[in-house]
C-alpha positions as CSV (number, residue, x, y, z in Angstrom):
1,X,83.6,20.9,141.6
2,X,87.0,20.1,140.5
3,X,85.5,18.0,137.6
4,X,82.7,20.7,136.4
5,X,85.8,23.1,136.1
6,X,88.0,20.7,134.2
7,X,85.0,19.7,131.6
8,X,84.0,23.9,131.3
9,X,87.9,24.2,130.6
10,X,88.1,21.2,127.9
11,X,84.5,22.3,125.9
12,X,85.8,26.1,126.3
13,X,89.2,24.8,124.2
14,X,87.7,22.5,121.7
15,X,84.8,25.6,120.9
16,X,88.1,27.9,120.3
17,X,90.2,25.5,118.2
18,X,87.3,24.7,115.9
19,X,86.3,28.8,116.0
20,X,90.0,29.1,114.5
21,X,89.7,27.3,111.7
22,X,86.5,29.2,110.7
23,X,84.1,26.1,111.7
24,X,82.5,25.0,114.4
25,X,81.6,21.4,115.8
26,X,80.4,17.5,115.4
27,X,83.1,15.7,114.0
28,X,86.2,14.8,115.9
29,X,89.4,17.2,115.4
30,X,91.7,16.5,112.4
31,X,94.3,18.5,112.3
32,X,95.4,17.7,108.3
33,X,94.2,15.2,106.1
34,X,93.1,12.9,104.6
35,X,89.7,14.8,105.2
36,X,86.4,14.0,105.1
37,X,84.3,16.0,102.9
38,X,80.3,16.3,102.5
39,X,80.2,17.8,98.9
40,X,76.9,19.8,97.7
41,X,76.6,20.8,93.7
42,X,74.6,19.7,90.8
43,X,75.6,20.3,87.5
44,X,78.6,19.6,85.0
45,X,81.0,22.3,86.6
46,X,80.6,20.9,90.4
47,X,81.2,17.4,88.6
48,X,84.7,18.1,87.7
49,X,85.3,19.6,91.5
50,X,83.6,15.8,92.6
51,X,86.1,14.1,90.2
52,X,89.2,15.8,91.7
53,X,87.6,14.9,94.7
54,X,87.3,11.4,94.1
55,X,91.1,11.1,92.5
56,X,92.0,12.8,95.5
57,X,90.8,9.1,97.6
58,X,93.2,7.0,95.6
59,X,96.2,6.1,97.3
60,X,99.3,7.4,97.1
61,X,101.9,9.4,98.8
62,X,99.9,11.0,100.8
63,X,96.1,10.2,100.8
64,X,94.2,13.5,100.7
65,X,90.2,12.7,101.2
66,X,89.8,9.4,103.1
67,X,85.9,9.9,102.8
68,X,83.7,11.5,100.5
69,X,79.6,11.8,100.2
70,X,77.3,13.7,98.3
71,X,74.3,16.2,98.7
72,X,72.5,17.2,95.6
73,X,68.8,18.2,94.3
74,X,66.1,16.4,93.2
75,X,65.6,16.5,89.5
76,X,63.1,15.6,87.2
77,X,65.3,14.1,84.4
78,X,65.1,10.9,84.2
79,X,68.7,10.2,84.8
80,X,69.2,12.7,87.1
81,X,71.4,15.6,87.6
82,X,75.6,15.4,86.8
83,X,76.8,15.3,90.2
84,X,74.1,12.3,90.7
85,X,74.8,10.6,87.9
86,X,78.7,10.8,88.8
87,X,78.6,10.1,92.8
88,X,76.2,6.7,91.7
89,X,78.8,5.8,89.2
90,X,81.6,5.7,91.6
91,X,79.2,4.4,94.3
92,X,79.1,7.6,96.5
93,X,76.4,7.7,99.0
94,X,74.1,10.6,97.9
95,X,71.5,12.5,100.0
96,X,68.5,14.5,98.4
97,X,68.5,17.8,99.7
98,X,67.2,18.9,102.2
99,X,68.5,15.8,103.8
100,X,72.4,15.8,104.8
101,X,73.4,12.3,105.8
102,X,75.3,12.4,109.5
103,X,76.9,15.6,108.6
104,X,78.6,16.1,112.2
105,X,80.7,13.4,111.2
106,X,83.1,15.1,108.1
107,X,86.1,17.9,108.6
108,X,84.9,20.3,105.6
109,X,81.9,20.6,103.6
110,X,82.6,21.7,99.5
111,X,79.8,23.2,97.3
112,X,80.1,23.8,93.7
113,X,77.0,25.4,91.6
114,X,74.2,24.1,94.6
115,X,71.7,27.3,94.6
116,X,70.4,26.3,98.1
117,X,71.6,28.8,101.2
118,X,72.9,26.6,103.9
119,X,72.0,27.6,107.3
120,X,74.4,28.8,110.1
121,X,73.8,25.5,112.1
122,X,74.6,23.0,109.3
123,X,78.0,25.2,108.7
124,X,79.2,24.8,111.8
125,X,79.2,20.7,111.9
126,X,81.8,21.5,110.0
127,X,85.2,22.0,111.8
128,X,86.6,23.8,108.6
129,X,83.5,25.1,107.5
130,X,82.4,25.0,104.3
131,X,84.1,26.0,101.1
132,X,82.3,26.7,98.2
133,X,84.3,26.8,94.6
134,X,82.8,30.2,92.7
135,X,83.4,30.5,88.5
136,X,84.3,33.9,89.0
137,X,86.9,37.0,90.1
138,X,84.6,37.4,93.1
139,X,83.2,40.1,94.1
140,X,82.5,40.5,90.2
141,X,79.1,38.5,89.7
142,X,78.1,36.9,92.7
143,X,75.2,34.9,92.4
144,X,73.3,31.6,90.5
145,X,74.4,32.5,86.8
146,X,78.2,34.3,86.6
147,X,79.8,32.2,83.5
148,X,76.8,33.0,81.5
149,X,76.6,36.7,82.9
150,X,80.5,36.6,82.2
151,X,80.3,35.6,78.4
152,X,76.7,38.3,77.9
153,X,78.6,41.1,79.2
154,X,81.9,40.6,77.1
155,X,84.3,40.5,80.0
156,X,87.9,39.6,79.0
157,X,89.2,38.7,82.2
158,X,87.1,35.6,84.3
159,X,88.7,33.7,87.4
160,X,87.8,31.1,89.8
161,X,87.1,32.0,93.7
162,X,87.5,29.1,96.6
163,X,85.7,31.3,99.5
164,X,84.3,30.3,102.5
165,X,80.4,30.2,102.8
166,X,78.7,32.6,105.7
167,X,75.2,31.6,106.3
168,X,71.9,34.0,104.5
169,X,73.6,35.2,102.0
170,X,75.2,34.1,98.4
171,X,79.2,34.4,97.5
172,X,79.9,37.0,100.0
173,X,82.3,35.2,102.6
174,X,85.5,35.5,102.8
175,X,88.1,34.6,99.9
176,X,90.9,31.5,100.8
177,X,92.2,31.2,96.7
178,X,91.8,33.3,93.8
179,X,93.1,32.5,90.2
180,X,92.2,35.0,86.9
181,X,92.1,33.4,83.3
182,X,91.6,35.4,80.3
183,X,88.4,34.3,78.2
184,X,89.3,33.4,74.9
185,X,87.8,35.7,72.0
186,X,84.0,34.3,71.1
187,X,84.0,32.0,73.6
188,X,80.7,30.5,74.5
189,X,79.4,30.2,78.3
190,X,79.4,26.3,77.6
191,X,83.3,26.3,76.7
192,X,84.2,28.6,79.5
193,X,82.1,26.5,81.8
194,X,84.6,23.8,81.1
195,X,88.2,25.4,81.0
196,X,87.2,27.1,84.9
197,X,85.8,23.7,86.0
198,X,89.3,22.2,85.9
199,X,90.8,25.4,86.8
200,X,88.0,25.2,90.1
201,X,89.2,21.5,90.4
202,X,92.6,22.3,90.0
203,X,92.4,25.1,93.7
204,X,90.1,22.9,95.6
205,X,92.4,20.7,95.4
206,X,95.3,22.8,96.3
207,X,93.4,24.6,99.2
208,X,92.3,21.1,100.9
209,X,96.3,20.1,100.7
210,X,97.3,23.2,102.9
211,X,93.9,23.7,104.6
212,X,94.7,25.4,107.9
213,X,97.8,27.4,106.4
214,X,94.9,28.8,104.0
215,X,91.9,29.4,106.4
216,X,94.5,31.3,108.0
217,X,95.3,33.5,105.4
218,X,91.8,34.3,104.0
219,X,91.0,37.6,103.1
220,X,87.7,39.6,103.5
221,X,86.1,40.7,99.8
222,X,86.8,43.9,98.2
223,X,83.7,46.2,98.8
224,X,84.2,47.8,95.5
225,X,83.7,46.3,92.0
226,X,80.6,44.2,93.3
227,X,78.3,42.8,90.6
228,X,74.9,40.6,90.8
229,X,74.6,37.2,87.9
230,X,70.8,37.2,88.6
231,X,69.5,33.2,87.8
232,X,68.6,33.1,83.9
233,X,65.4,33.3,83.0
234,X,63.4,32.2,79.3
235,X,62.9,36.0,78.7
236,X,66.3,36.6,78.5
237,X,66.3,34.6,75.3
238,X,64.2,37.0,73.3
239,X,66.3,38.9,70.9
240,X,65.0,42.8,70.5
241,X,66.0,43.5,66.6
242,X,64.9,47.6,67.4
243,X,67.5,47.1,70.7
244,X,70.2,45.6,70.0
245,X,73.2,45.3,67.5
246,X,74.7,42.1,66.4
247,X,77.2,42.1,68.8
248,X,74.7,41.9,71.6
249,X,73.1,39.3,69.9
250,X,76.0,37.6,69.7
251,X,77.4,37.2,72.9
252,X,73.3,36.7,73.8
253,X,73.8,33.5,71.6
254,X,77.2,32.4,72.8
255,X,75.7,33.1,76.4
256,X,72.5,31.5,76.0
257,X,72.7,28.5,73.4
258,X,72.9,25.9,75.3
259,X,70.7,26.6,77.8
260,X,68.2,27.8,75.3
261,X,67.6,28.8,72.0
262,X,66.8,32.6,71.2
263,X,63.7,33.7,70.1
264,X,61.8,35.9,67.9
265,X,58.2,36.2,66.5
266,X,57.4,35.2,62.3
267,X,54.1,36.0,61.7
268,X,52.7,35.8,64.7
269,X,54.3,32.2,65.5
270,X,57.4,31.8,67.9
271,X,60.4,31.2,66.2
272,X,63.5,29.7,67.5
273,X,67.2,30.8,65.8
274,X,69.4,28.2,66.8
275,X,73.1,28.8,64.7
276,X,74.5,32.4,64.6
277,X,77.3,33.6,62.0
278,X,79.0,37.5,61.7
279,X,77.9,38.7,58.6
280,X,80.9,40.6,57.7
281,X,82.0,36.8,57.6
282,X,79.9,35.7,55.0
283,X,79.0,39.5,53.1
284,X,81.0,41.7,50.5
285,X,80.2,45.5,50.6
286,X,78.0,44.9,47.6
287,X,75.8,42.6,49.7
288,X,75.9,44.7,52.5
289,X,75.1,47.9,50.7
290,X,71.9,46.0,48.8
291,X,70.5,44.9,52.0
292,X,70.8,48.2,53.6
293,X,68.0,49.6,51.0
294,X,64.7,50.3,53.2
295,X,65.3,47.5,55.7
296,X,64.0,48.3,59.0
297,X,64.8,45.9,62.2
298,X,63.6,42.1,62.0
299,X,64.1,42.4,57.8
300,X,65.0,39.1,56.6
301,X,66.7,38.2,53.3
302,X,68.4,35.1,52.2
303,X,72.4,34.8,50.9
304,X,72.3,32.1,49.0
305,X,76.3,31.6,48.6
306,X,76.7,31.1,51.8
307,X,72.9,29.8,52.7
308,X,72.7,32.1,55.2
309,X,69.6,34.2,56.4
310,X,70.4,37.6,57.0
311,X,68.5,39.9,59.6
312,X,68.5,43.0,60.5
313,X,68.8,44.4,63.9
314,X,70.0,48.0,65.5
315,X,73.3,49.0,63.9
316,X,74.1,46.3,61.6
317,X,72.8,42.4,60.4
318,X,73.4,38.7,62.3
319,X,73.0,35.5,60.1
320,X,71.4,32.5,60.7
321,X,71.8,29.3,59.3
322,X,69.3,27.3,61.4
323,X,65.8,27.9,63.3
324,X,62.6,26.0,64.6
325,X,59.4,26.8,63.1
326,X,57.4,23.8,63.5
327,X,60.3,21.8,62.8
328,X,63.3,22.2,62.4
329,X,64.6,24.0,58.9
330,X,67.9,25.2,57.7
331,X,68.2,28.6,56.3
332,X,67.6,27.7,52.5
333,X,64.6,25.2,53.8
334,X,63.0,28.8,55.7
335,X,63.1,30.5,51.9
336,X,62.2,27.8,50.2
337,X,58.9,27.4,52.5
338,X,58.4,30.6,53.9
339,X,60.2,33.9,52.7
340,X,59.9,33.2,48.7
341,X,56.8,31.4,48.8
342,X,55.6,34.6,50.2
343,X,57.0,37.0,48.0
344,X,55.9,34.9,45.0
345,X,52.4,35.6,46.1
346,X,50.3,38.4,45.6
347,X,49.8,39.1,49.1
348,X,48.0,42.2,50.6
349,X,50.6,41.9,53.3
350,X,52.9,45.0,53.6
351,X,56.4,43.9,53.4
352,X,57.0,45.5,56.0
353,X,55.5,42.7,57.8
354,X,57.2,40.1,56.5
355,X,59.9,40.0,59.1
356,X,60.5,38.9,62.5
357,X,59.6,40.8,65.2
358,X,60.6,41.2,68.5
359,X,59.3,38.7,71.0
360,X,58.3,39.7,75.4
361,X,57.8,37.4,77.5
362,X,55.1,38.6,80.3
363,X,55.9,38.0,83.9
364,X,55.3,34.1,84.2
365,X,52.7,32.8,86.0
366,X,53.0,29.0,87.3
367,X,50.5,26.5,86.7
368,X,50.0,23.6,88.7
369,X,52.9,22.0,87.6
370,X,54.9,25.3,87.3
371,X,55.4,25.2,83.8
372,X,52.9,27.8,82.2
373,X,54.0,30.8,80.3
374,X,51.8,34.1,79.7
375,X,53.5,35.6,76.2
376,X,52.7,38.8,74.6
377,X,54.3,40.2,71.2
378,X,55.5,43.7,69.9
């Protein structure tokens, strides 16, 4: 009897010191580090939060990880996704989700860009839980896509959020660090991607060097200011010319580019524009004041000073100075073989018609392989 009560008493303790720290239990207590970490993320931006990670193993005065693995997705690049490429470069091991190695045997779990909800059992084999870096001021876009959603929306102000994951739902737990960073004028979702990597790096590491002191000081999320970064999809890339102004288009571009390309229709063929100018950079009033004559949105013409094409859109022009028809072409190669071989021929085509227009993208359906696209034009 005696031995029943001391076990109930023992288990009862060990539930409610792991409970504290916001965790629950497989791996033996450590009460401060060097931890062991499980690390989930896939692309460039949970790299740099593996390479602090990994720095974090060398020796020195005080060892900080002491053991580090890697969870990440399958992929169907050849060479695999960052974090993949990265962890078998330093000879991490690496599981392919949904498999988790022996994760009742680490102190914290760390995810960084994984898209995959993990469930309320796997976060508690984690006597620290589970912290998951976030490129942005949460609650402001929570969800798969917020640097990109960031740079389309023109926000001035970004940040980085270390908050700790609750299970079923995405970037709502509560926040351990926050840091704000201003985003530099025209910045592109690419280049701000890689100044609030290291920043992310920078306060993972931080948080794991005080870890209890900061689990105990988390704070629940404001309830106000919430915004959604739904995932990015390929007919977000299709520019509108009777919609939007150049700025829009823009900040589309800088948001977009190096995902993918923005779109638009030439004569019934798709049309990718690939390198995007202001035109006030490149335009005198003269210039501006000729185009303006009878140019509806999608009119093209071509500056050659600059070699620039010049469209119009809603309130204003955007240049161009490279696009994929076919092949590639740069702006002068598009008038050279399109736009003034056309107007030097005496087509029944209005010219009105010889513009690009505005590309939709139906509601996808998958094929087989999941790769099949229904498009419509306008």
């Amino acid at each position: 009897m005696r031995g029943r009560i001391l076990r109930a008493w023992r288990g009862g303790w060990s539930r409610g010191r792991a409970a504290a720290s916001g965790g629950g239990g497989g791996a033996r207590w450590r009460e401060g580090p060097p931890w062991r970490v499980l690390f989930f993320g896939t692309d460039a931006f949970a790299a740099e939060a593996l390479r602090a990670l990994q720095a974090a193993r060398e020796l020195g005065p005080r060892l900080l990880v002491d053991r580090l693995e890697v969870v990440t997705l399958q992929s169907q690049l050849p060479r695999g996704l960052p974090v993949q490429r990265y962890a078998e470069q330093l000879q991490l091991p690496v599981h392919l989700w949904p498999d988790t190695g022996p994760c009742g045997h680490f102190d914290v779990g760390v995810v960084a860009s994984f898209g995959r909800l993990l469930s309320e059992d796997l976060i508690l084999k984690f006597p620290y839980g589970v912290l998951n870096v976030h490129p942005s001021y949460l609650p402001r876009w929570r969800g798969p896509a917020p640097i990109i959603h960031t740079v389309l929306h023109g926000d001035t102000v970004s940040g980085v959020t270390i908050m700790q994951i609750r299970p079923k739902r995405f970037d709502v737990g509560p926040i351990v660090k926050q840091e704000t960073l201003s985003v530099p004028a025209n910045c592109s979702a690419k280049e701000l991607e890689s100044v609030l990597s290291k920043l992310g790096a920078n306060m993972l590491i931080s948080v794991l060097q005080n870890l209890p002191e900061c689990l105990r000081n988390k704070r629940e999320q404001p309830k106000e200011g919430v915004t959604f970064a739904p995932k990015v999809t390929v007919a977000m890339s299709c520019i509108q010319w009777e919609e939007q102004t150049p700025e829009q288009i823009l900040r589309l571009h800088r948001a977009l580019g190096a995902v993918m390309p923005l779109q638009t229709l030439w004569m019934g063929t798709t049309v990718k524009l690939l390198d995007f100018v202001e035109v006030d950079a490149i335009l005198d009033l003269t210039d501006r004041l000729a185009a303006e004559s009878g140019a509806i949105p999608g009119s093209v013409s071509y500056h050659k000073p600059s070699q620039t094409l010049v469209i119009r859109c809603k309130e204003g022009w955007v240049g161009v100075k490279a696009l994929v028809l076919k092949k590639k072409l740069t702006a002068a190669d598009f008038y050279n073989g399109y736009l003034h071989a056309w107007f030097q021929q005496s087509s029944k085509i209005l010219p009105a018609e010889c513009r690009f227009q505005s590309l939709k993208l139906a509601t996808a359906k998958k094929s087989p392989k999941g790769k099949t696209l229904c498009v419509h034009n306008t």
